[in-house]
C-alpha positions as CSV (number, residue, x, y, z in Angstrom):
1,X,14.0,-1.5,-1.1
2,X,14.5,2.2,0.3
3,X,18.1,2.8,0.2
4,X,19.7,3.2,3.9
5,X,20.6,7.2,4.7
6,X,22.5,7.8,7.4
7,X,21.1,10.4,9.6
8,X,22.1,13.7,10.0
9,X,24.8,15.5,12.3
10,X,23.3,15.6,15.7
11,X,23.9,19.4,17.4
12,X,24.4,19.3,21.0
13,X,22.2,21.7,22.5
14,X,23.9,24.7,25.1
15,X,22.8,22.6,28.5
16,X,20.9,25.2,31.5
17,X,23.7,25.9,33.9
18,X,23.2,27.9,36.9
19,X,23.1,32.0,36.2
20,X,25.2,34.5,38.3
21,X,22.6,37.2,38.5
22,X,21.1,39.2,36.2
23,X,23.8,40.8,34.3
24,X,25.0,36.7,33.9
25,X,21.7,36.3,33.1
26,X,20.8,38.9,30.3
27,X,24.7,37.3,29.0
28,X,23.0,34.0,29.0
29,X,19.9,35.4,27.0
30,X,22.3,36.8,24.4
31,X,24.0,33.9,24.0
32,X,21.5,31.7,23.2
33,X,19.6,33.9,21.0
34,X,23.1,33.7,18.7
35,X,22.7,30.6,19.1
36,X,19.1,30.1,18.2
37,X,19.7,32.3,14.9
38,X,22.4,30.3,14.3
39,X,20.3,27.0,14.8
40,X,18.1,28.2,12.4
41,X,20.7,29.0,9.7
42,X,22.3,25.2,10.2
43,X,19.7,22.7,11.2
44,X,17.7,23.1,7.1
45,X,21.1,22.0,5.5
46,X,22.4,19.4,8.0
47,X,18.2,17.6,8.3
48,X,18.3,14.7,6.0
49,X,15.9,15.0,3.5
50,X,12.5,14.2,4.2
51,X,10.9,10.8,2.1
52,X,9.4,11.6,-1.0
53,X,7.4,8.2,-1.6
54,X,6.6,5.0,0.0
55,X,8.9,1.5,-1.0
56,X,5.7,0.5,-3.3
57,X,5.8,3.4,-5.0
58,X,9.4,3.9,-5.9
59,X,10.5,3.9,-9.1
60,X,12.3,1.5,-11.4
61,X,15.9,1.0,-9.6
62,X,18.9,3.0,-11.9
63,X,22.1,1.3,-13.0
64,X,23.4,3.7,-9.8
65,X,21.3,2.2,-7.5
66,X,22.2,-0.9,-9.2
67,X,26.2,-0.6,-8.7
68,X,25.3,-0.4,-5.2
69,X,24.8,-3.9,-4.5
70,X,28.3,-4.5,-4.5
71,X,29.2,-0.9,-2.9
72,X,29.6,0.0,0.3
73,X,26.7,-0.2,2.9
74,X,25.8,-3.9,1.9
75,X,26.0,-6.2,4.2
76,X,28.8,-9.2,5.3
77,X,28.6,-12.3,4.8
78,X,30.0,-15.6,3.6
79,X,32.9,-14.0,3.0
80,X,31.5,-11.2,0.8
81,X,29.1,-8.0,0.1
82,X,25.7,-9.4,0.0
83,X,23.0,-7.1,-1.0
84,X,19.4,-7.6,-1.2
85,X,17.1,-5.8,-3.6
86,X,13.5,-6.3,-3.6
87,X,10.9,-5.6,-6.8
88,X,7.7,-3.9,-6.6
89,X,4.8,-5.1,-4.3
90,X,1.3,-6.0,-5.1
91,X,-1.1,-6.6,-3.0
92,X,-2.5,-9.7,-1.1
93,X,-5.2,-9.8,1.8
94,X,-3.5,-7.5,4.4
95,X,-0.1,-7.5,2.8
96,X,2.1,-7.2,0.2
97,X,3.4,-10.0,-2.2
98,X,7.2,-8.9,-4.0
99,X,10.1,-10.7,-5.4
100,X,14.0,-10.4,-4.3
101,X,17.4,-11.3,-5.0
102,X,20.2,-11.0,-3.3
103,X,24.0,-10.9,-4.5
104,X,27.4,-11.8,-2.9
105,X,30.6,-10.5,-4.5
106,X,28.5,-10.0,-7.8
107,X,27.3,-13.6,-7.7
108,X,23.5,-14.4,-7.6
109,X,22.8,-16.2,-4.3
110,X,19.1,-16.1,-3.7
111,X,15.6,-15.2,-5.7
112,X,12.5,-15.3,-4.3
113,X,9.4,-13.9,-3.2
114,X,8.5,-12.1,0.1
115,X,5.2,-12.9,1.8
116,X,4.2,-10.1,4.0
117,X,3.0,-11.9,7.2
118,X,0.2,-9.6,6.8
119,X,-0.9,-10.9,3.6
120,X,-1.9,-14.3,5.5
121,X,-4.6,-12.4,7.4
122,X,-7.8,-11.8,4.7
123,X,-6.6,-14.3,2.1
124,X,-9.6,-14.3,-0.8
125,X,-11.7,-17.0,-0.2
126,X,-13.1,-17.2,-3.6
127,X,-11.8,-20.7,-5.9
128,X,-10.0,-17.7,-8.3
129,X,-10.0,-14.5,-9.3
130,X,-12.1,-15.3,-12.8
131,X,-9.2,-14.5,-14.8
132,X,-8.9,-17.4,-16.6
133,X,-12.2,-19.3,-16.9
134,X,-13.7,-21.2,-19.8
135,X,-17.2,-22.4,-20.0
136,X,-16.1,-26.0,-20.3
137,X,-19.7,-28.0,-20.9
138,X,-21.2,-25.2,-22.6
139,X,-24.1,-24.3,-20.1
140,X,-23.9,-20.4,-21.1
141,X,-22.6,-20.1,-17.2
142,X,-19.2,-20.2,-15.9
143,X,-18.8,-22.2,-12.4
144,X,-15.6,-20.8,-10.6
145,X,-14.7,-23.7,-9.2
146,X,-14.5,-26.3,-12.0
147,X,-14.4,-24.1,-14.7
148,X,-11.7,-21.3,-13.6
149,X,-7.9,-22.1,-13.3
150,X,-5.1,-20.2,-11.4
151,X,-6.3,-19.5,-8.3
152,X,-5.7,-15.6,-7.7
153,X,-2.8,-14.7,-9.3
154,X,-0.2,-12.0,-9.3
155,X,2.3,-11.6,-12.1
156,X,5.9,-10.0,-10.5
157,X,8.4,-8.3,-12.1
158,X,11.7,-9.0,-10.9
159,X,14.4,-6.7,-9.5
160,X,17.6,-5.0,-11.1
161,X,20.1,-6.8,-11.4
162,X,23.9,-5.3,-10.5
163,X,25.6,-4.4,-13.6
164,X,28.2,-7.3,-14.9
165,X,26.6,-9.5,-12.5
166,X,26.2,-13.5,-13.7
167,X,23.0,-13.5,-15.4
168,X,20.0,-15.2,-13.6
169,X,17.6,-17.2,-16.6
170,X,14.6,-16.0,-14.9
171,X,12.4,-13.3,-16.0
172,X,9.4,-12.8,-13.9
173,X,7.6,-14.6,-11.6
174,X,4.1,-15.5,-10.8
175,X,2.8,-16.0,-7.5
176,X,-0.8,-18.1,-7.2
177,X,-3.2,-18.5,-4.1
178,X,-5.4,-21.4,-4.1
179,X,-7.7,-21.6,-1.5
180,X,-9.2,-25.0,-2.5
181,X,-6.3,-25.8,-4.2
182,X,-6.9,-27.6,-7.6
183,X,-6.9,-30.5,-10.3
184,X,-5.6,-32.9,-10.2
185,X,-8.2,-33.3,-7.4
186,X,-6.6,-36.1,-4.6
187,X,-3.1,-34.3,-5.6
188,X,-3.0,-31.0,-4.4
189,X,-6.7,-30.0,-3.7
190,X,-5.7,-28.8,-0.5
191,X,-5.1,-24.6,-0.2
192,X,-1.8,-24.0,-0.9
193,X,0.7,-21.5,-3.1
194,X,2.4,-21.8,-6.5
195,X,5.6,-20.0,-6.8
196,X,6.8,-20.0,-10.2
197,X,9.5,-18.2,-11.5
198,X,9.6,-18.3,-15.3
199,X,12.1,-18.8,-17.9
200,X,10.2,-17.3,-20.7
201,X,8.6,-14.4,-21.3
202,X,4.9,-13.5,-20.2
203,X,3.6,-13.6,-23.3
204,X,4.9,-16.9,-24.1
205,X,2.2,-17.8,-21.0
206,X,-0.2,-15.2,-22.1
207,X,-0.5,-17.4,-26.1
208,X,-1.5,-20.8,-24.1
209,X,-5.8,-20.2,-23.8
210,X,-8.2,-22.0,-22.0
211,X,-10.1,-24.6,-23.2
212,X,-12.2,-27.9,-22.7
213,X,-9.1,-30.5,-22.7
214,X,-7.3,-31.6,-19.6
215,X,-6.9,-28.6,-16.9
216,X,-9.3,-26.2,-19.2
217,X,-6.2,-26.3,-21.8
218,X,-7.3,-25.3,-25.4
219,X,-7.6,-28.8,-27.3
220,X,-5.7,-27.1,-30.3
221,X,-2.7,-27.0,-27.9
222,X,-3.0,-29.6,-25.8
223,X,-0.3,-31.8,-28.2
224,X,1.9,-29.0,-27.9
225,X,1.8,-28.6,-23.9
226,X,2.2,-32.4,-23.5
227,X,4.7,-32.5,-26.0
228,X,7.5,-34.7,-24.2
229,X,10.8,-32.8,-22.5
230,X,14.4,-34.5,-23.9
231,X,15.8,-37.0,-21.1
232,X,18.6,-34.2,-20.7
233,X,17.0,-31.5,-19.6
234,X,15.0,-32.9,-17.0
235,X,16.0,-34.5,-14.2
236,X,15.2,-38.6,-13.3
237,X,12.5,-39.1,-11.7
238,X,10.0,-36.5,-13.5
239,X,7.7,-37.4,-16.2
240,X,8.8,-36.5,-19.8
241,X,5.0,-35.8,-20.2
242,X,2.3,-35.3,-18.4
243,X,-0.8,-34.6,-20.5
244,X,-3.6,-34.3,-17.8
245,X,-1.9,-31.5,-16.0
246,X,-1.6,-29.2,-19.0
247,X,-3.4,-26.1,-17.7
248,X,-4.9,-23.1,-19.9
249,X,-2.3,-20.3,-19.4
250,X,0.1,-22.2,-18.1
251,X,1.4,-25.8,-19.5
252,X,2.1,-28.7,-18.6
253,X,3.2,-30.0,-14.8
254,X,5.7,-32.2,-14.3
255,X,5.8,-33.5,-10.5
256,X,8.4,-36.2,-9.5
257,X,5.5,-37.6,-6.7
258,X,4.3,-40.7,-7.7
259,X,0.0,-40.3,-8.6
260,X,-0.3,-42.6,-5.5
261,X,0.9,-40.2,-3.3
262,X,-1.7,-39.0,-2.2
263,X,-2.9,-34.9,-1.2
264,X,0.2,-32.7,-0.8
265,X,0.8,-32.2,2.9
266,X,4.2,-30.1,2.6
267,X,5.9,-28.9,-0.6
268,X,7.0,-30.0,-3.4
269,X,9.2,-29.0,-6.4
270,X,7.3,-29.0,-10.3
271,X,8.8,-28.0,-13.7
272,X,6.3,-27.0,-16.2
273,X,6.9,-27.4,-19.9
274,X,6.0,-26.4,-23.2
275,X,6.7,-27.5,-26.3
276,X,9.2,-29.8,-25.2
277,X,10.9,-27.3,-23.1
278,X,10.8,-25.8,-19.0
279,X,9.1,-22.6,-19.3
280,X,9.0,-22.1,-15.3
281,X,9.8,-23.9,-12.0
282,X,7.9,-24.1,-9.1
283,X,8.3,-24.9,-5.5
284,X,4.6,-25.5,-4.4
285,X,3.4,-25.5,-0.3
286,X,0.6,-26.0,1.5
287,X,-0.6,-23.0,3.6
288,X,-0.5,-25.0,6.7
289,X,3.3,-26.4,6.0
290,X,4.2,-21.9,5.5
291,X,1.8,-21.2,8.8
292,X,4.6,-24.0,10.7
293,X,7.6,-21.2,9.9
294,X,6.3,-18.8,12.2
295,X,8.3,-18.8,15.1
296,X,10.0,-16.3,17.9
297,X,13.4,-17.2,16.5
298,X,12.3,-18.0,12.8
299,X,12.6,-20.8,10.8
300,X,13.9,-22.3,7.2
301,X,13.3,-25.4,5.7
302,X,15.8,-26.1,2.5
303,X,15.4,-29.0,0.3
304,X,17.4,-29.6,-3.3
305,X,16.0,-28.8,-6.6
306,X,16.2,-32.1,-8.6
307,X,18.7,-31.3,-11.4
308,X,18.6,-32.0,-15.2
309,X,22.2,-33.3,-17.3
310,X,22.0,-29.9,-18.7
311,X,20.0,-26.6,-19.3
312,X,19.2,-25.2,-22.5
313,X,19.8,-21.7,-21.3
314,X,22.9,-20.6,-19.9
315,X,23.2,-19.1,-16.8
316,X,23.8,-19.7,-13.0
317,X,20.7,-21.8,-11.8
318,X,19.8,-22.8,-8.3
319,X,20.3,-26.7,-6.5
320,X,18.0,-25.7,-3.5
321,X,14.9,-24.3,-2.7
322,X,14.1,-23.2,0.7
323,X,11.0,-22.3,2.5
324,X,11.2,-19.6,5.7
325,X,9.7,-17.1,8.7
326,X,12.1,-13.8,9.2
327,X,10.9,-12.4,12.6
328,X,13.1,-8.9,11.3
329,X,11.2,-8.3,8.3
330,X,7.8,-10.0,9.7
331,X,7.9,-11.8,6.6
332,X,7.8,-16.0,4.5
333,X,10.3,-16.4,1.5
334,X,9.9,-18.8,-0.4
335,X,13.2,-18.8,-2.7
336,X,15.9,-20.9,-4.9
337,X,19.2,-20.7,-3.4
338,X,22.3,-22.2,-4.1
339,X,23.0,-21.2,-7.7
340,X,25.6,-22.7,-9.6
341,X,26.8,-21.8,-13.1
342,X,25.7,-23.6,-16.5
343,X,26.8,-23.0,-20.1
344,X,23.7,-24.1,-21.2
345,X,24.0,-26.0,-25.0
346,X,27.5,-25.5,-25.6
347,X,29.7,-28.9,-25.8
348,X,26.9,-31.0,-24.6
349,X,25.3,-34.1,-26.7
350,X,22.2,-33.0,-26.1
351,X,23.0,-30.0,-28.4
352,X,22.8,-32.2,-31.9
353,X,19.3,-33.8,-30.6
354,X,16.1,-33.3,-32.1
């Protein structure tokens, strides 16, 4: 986000009054060709200086730029300095795709990921992007829409956080477009996002391959991504395991709708495991339930993230999700709000399990 600089002094210009003949006159001209020299000599150092680089091209935000999200300049609310800091933008049809957090008196209040409205417009068509493919019945061809997982992906990096702020678990995100959605097909074949925002590191993800078992998992590692999650870190209502949803470069997906369900018409709220642990969690929307956000005034629709007995991680993790249109920024957030602090392992049962 391009830091906020106040403009510049403005100089009142000498207005045209009436002359008193030419001796006022050639006064006049004297006078304002001081004042024209001295112009020149002034208006270089009181200009603001010009922009050097676009917001996509900025670089990596200091600890300075940092401290300022609790400095002056940010803006009000709930009581305290909020400030918004977004990460750097890829592309997506017409648009941009970036994360964001934002901060309140030091404390984490929002992380999410800004849909430029003009990424909507030239979406890829295409089942995926080929990056993660697997010839499953061994024709010698690959078929990009049974035989590709992840849609069309983008891998985010998140923004700075403010020095001695909370610590947020997350560490990147990934962002997926699907416009035919995917397996499990009667579940969410429909076009729609995935939003996840990971609690591991990307090449925890990048060490599960594609393979012929379940959603083109490798069958080596199928055991480990359906291995189940302890009762106290997930929360009731989600399976411990769910084998046929573990996904090559990806995991498992746990989903608290029943299989009868039927096709996702809205959003809904996955956490997807690993070795018997959540590696990311993902609020997941159709494209026609974002389209319904658009409005004059804007819109936001909040629901609460289903909550485990405890997190293995400590750190401040959020108890709603919310989906939204800002008509300001001409842009959809989808983001987990509401954070709330958690210390993780220590003094809970769950600690001395297996």
């Amino acid at each position: 986000m391009t830091a906020h600089r106040p403009p510049g002094p403005r100089t009142r210009r000498p207005s045209a009054g009436r002359t008193g003949g030419p001796r006022a006159a050639g006064a006049a001209a004297g006078g304002l060709a001081g004042a024209a020299v001295l112009l020149a000599v002034l208006l270089p150092a009181l200009a603001p200086p010009a922009a050097t680089a676009t917001a996509e091209a900025r670089p990596a935000a200091t600890a300075a730029d940092a401290a300022a999200c609790t400095g002056e300049g940010a803006a009000a609310t709930d009581g305290g300095r909020t400030c918004t800091r977004y990460g750097p933008a890829a592309r997506l049809g017409r648009g941009t795709v970036r994360t964001y957090t934002a901060y309140a008196g030091g404390v984490p209040k929002e992380l999410g990921v800004s849909l430029g409205a003009a990424a909507l417009t030239a979406l890829p068509s295409a089942p995926t992007d080929g990056r993660h493919c697997h010839d499953a019945d061994g024709d010698g061809s690959t078929d990009t829409r049974h035989e590709c997982v992840g849609g069309h992906s983008l891998e985010l990096a998140l923004p700075a956080a403010p020095p001695d702020a909370p610590g947020l678990p997350y560490q990147w995100a990934l962002f997926n477009w699907n416009p035919h959605g995917h397996s499990p097909h009667g579940r969410y074949d429909v076009p729609h996002f995935d939003v996840h925002f990971y609690l591991v590191p990307r090449e925890v993800r990048a060490a599960i391959r594609t393979g012929s078992c379940a959603l083109l998992i490798d069958c080596g590692q199928l055991a480990e991504a359906a291995e189940p999650v302890p009762a106290a870190f997930l929360p009731a209502g989600y399976p411990a395991s769910s084998p046929q949803t573990a996904e090559g470069a990806m995991g498992a997906h746990l989903d608290s709708r029943p299989p009868t369900s039927g096709t996702l018409s809205g959003q809904t709220f996955i956490y997807g495991a690993y070795g018997g642990e959540i590696v990311f969690m993902e609020p997941m929307l159709t494209k026609d339930f974002l389209l319904r956000h658009r409005t004059p005034a804007g819109h936001r629709t909040c629901e609460p993230v289903p909550q485990p007995a405890a997190w293995r991680i400590p750190g401040w993790y959020p108890t709603r999700y919310c989906t939204a249109y800002r008509p300001a920024e001409r842009d959809y957030t989808v983001s987990l709000t509401d954070f709330a602090p958690s210390a993780g392992l220590r003094g809970h049962a769950a600690a001395d399990a297996p």
